[in-house]
MISE-653912 format. One line per 8 residues: number of its first residue (from 1); their letters; for each residue y, x negated, z of N, C-alpha, C. Coordinates in pm, whole numbers, always signed. Each point is the difference from the previous one (the first is absolute). Last residue first. Layout:
NUM) A) Y X Z Y X Z Y X Z | ...
This chain:
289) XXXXXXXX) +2021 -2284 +2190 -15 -126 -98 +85 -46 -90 | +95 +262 +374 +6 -111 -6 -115 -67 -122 | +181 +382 -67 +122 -47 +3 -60 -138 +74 | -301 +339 -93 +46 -44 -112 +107 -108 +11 | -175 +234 +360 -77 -150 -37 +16 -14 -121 | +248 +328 +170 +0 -134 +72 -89 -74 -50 | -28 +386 -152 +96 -31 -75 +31 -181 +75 | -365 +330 +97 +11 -63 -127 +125 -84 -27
281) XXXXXXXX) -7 +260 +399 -110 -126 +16 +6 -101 -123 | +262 +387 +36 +69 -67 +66 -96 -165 +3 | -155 +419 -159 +102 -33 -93 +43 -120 +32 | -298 +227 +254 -46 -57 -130 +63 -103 -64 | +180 +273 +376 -26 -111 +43 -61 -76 -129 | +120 +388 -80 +151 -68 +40 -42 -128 +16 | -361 +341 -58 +117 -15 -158 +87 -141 -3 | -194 +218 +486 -72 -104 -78 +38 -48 -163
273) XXXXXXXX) +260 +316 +254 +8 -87 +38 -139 -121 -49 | +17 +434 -196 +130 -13 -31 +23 -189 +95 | -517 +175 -119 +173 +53 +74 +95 -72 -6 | -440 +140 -355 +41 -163 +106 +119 +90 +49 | -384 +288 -211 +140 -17 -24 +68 -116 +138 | -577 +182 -121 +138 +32 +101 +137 -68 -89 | -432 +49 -277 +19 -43 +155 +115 +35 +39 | -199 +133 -438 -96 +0 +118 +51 -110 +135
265) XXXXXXXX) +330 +172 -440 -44 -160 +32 -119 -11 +69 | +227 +399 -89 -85 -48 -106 -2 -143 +45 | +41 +302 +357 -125 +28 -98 +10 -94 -96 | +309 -102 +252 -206 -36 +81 -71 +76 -112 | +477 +89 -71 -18 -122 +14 -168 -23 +23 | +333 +385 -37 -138 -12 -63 -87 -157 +20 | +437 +251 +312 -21 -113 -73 -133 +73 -6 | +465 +242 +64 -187 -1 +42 -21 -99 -80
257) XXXXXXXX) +505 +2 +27 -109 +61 -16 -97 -19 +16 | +511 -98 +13 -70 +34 +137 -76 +75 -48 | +322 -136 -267 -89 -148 +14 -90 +59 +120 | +373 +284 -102 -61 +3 -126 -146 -132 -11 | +428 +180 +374 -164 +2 -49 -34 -15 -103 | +454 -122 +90 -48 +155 -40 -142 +51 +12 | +147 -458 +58 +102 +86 +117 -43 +148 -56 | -225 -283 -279 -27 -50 +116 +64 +101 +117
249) XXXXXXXX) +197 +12 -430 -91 +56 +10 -125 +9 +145 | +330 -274 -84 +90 +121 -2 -106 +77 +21 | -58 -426 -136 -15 +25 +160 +71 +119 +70 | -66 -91 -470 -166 +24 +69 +31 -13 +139 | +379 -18 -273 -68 +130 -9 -105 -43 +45 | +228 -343 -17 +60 +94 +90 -54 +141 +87 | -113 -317 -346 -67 -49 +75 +65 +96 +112 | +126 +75 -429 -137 -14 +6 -66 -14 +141
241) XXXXXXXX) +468 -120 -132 -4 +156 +27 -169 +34 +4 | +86 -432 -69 +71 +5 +117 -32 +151 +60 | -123 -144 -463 -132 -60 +105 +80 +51 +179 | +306 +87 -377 -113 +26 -72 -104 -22 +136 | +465 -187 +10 -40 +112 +19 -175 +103 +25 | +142 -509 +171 +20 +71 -132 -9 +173 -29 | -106 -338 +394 -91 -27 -75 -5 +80 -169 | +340 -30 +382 -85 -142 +84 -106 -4 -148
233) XXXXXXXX) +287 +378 +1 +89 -122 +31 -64 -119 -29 | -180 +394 +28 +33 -34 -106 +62 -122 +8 | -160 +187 +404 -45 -96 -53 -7 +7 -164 | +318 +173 +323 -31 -153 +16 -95 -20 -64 | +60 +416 -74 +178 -81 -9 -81 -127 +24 | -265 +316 +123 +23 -21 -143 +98 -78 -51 | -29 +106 +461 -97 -82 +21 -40 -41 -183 | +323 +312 +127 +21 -113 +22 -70 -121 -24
225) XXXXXXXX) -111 +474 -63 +95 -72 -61 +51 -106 -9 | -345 +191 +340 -8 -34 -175 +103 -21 -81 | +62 -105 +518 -28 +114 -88 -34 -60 -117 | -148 -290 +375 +133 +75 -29 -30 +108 -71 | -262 -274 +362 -18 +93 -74 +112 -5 -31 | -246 -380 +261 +118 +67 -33 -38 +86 -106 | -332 -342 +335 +58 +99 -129 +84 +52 +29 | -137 -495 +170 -20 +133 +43 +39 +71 -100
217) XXXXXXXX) -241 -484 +182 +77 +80 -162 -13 +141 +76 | -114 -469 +151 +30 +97 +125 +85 +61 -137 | -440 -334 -15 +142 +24 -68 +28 +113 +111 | -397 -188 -98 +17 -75 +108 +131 +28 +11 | -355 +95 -339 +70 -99 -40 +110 -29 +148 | -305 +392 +62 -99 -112 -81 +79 -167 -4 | +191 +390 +207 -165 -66 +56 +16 -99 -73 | +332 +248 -188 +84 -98 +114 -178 -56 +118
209) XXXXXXXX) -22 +280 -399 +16 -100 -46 +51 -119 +119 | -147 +429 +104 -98 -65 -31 +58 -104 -60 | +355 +284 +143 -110 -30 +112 -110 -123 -35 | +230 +208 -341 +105 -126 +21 -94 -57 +137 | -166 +424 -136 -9 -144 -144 +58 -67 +70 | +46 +357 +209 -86 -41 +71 -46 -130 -122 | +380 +247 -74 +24 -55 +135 -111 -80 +34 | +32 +248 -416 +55 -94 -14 +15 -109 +154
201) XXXXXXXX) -398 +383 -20 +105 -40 -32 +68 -120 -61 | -515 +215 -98 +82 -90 +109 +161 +29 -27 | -559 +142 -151 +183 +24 -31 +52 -67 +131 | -474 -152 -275 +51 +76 +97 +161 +1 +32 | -250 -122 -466 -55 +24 +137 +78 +84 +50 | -103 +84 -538 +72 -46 +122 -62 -83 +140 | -72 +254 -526 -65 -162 +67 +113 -22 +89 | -154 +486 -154 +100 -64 -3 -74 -140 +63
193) XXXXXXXX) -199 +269 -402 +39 -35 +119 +91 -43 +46 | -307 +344 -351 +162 -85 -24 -20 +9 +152 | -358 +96 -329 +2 +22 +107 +169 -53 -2 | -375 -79 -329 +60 +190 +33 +48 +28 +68 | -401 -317 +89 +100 -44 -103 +53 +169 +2 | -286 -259 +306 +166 +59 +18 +56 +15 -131 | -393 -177 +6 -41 +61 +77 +140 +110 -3 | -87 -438 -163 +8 +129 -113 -30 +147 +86
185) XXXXXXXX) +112 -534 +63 -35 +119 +92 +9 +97 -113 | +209 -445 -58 -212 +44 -62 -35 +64 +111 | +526 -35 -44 -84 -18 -110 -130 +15 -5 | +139 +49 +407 +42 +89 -103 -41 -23 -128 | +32 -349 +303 -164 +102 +66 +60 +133 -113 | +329 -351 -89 -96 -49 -11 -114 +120 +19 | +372 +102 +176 +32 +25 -127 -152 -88 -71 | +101 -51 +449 -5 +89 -3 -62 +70 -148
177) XXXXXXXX) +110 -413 +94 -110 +9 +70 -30 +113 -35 | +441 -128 -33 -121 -56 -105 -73 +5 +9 | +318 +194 +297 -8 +69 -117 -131 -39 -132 | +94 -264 +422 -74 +74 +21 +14 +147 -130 | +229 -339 -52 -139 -97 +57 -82 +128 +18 | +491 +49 -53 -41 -2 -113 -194 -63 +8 | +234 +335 +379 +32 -158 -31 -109 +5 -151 | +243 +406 +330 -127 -86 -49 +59 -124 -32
169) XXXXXXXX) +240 +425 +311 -12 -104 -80 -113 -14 -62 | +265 +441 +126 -169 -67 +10 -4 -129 -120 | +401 +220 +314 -27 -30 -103 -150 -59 +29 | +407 +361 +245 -155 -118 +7 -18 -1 -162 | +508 +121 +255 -78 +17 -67 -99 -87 -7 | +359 +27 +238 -82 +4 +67 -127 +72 -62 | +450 -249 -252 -58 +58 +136 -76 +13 +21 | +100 -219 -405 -100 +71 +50 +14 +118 +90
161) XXXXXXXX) +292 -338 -278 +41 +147 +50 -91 +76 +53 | +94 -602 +56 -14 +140 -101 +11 +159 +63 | -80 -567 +190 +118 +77 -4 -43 +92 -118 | -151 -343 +371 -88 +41 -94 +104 +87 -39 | +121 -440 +271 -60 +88 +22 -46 +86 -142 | +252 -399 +129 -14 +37 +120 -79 +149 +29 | +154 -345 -385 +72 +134 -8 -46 +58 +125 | -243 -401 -118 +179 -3 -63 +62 +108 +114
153) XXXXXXXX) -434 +78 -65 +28 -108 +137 +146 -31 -38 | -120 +248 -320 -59 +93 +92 +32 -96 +129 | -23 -229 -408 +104 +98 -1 +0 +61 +147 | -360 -247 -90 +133 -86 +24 +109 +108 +15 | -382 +244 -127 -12 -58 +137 +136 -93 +31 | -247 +260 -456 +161 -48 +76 +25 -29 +150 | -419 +64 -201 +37 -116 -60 +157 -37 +47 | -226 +381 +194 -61 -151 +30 +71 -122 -65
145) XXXXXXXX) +30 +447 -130 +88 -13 +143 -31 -120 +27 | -217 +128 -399 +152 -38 +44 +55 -36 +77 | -496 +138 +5 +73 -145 -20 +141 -50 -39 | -250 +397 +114 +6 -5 +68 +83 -157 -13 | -65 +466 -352 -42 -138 +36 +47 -67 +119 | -51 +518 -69 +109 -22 -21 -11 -194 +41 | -395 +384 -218 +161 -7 +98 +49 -124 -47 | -296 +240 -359 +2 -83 +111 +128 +12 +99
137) XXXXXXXX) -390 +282 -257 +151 -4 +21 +38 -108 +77 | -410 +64 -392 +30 -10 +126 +177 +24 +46 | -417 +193 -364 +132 -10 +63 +3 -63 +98 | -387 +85 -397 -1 -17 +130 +179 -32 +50 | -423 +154 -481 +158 -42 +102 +4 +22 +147 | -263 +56 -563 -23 +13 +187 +107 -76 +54 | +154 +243 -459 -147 -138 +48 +6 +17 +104 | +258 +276 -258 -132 +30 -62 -95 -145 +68
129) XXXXXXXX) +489 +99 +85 -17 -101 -112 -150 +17 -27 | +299 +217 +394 -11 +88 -170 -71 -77 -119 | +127 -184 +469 -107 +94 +31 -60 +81 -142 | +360 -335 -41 -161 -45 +9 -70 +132 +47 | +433 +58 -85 -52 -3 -125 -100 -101 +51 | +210 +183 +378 -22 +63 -101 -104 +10 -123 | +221 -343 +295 -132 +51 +81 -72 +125 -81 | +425 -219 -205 -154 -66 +25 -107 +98 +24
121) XXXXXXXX) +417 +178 +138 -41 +29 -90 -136 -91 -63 | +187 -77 +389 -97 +139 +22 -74 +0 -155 | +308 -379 +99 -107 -7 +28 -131 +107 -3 | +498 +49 -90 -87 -83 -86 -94 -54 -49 | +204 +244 +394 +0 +79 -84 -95 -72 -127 | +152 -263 +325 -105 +90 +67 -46 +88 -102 | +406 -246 -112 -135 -72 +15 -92 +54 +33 | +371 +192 +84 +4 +0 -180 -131 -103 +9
113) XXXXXXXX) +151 +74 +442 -102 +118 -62 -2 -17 -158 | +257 -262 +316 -133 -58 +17 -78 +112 -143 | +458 +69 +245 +7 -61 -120 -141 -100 -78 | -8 +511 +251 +3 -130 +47 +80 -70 -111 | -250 +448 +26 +90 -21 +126 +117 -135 -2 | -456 +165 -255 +119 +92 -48 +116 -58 +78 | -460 -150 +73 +29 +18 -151 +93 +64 -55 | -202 -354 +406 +80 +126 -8 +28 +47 -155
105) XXXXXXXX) -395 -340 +130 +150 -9 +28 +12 +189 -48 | -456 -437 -22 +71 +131 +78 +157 +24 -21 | -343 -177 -416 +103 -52 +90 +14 +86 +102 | -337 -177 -413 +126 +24 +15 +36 -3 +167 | -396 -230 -346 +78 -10 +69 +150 +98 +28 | -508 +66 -234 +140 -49 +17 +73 -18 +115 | -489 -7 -320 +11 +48 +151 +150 -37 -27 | -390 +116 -362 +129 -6 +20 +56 -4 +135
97) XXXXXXXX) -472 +1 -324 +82 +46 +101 +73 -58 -7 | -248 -34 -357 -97 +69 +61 +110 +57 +81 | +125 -213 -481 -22 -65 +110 -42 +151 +151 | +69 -87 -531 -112 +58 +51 -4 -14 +166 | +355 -85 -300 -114 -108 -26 -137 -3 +75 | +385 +334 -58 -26 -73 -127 -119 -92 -21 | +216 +161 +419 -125 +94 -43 -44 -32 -194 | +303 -296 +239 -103 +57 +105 -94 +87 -110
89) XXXXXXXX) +413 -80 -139 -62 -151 -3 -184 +34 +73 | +345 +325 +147 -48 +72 -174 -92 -123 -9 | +230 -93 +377 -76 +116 -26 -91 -10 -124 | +355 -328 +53 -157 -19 +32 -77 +127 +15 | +420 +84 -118 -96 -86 -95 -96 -92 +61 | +285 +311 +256 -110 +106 -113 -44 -96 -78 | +273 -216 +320 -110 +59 +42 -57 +92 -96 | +410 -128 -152 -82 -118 +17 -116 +71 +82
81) XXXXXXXX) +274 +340 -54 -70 -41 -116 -73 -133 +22 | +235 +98 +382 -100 +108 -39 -75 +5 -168 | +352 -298 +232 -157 -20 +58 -86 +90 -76 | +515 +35 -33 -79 -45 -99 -173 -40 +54 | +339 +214 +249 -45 +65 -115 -114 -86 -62 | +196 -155 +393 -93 +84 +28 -52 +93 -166 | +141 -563 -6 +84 +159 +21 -141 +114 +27 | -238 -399 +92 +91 -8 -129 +77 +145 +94
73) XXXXXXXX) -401 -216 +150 +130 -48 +50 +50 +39 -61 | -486 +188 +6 +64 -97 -85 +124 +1 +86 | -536 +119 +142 +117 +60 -21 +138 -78 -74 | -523 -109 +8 +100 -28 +72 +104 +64 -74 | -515 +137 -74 +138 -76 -102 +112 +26 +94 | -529 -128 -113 +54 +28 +166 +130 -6 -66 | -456 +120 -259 +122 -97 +3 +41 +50 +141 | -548 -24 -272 +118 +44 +105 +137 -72 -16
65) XXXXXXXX) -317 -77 -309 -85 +99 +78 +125 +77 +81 | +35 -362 -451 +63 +56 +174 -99 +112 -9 | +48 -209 -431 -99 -22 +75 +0 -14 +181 | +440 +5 -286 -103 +8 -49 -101 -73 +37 | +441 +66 +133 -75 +54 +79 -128 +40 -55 | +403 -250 -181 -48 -62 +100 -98 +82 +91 | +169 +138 -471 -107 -145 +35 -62 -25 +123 | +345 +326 +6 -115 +73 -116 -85 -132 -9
57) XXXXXXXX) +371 -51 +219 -105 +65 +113 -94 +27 -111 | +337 -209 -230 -21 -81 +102 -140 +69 +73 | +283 +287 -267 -90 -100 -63 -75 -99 +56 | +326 +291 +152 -101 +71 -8 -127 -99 -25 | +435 -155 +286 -63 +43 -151 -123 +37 -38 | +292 -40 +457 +116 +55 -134 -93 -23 -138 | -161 -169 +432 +38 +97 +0 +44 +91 -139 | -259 -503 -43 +127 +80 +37 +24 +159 +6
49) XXXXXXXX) -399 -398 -9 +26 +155 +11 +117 +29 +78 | -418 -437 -171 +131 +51 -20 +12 +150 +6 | -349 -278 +287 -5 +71 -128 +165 +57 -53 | -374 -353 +310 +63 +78 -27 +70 +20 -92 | -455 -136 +321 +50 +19 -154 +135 +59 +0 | -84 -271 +432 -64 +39 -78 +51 +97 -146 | +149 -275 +395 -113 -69 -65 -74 +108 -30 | +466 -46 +218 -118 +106 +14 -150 -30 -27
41) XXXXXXXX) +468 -239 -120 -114 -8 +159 -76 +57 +34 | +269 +114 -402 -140 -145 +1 -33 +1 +116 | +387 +280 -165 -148 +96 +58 -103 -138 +38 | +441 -4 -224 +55 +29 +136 -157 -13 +115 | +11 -26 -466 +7 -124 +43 +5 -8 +136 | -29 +417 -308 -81 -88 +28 +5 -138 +75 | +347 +421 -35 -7 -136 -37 -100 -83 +44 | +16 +479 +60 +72 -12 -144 -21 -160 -52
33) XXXXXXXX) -421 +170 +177 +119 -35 +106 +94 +4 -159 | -510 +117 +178 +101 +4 -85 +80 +14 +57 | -491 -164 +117 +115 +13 +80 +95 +61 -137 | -567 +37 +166 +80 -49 -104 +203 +50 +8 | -561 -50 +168 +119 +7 +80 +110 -17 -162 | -484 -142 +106 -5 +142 -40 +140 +85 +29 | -147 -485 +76 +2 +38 -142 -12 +182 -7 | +83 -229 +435 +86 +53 -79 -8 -48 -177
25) XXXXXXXX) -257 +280 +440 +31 -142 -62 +102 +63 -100 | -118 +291 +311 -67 +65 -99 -37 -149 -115 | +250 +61 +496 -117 +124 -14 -72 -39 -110 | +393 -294 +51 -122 +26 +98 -123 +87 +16 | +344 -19 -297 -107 -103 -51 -53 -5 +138 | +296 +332 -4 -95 +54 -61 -94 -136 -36 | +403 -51 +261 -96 +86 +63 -135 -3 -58 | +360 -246 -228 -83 -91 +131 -77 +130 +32
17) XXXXXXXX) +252 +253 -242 -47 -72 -87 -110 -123 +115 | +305 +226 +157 -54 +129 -23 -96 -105 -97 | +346 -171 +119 -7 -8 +152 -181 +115 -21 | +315 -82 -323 -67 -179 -26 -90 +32 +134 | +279 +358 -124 -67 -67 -114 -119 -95 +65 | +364 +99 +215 -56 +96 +77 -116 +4 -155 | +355 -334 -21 -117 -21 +131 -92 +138 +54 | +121 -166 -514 +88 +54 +96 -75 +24 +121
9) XXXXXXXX) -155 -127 -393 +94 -124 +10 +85 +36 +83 | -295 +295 -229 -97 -87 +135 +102 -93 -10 | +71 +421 -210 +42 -73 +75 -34 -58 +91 | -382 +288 -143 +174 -56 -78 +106 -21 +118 | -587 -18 -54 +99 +14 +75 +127 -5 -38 | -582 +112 -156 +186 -63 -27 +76 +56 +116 | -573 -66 -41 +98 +59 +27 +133 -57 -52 | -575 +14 -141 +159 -42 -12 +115 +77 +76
1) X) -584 -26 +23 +120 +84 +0 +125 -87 +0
């Protein structure tokens, strides 16, 4: 059995991809990436596949059993045709199932929701594409907060519009794991999950980050507006108002759902403070080697 992974040059790609050569090796693994080159550490076959061309997926998914097709970065419009060409690429080349990557979030409320929306529709034209299929929703990745840590010690603390809104983190490690037992579970197929853990505040995140890394970080809530203001500022409109909206959404419930997690992965969902410590372990011994 051949599996494909797209955007294996992207860590929730690459994170889903390591999964599956564990389960299945990796001559039976096959990576498409827009820019093959990005993909070599992987060590294994990979395959040209830009979002944006039909032509590309129409090769690159010939002799695929299965694809895993990572949700795309692009404007919320435009994803949706790039995702119909691996679709269609899909059933052109006979390929069996279809598992995707979309998303938890608010679908009307937010500056988050033109994405959410983007994502449904997907969720749409695979359930409609005449092949077996499987949905996951993922929350909300656990490794930002992590990576911006300097900032966060800078700045004396954790700052956005959550309030006392819960978010069901994950982490891209445990999404790969997840998404991996999906692919050759045919068991679930027909099914749409959410791949969350467990909901936590913004208060009790800073809690676990101040265990683990030893930090005294506390949270501040402003308003959504504000909290949009600064971070166009800091990261441009486009990605600023994006990021706003998922913690807008966060303050609105929209991240506070029943995790499918154990079922489709068969084990439990890592906690929010072990994620932290993972994270924290890997990264130090990256830094002293």
């Amino acid at each position: 059995m051949k599996i494909a992974v797209t955007s294996v040059s992207g860590q929730l790609g690459a994170s889903i991809a390591k999964a599956l050569i564990k389960e299945i090796g990796k001559e039976n693994v096959i990576g498409i990436a827009r820019t093959p080159e990005k993909a070599k550490h992987l060590d294994i076959e990979i395959r040209k596949g830009d979002y944006n061309s039909r032509t590309d997926f129409d090769a690159a998914l010939k002799g695929v059993d299965k694809v895993l097709l990572v949700s795309g970065m692009d404007q919320p419009q435009k994803r949706i045709q790039q995702h119909r060409n691996v679709i269609e690429a899909a059933k052109l080349n006979g390929v069996q199932k279809i598992v995707y990557t979309s998303i938890v979030g608010d679908e009307e409320n937010t500056t988050f929701s033109p994405v959410v929306q983007s994502n449904r529709q997907t969720e749409e034209d695979v359930r409609s594409s005449g092949l077996q299929w499987i949905i996951g929703r993922n929350g909300i990745y656990m490794e930002p907060d992590l990576e911006y840590m300097d900032t966060y010690i800078k700045e004396g603390g954790i700052t956005n519009c959550a309030a006392d809104g819960k978010c069901t983190y994950t982490s891209r490690e445990e999404l790969g794991f997840a998404y991996a037992q999906l692919l050759l579970n045919d068991k679930l197929n027909g099914q749409t999950l959410n791949l969350v853990g467990e909901a936590i505040t913004q208060t009790q995140l800073a809690e676990y980050i101040n265990q683990v890394y030893k930090t005294n970080l506390k949270f501040t809530s402003i308003s959504v507006e504000d909290y949009k203001k600064e971070r166009q500022v800091a990261l441009g409109e486009f990605l600023g108002t994006i990021i706003a909206g998922i913690y807008e959404g966060i303050r609105n419930g929209a991240n506070e759902v029943v995790s499918d997690y154990e079922k489709a992965a068969g084990r439990p969902h890592k906690s929010p403070l072990t994620m932290i410590e993972n994270y924290h372990q890997k990264h130090s011994k990256k830094q002293k080697a």
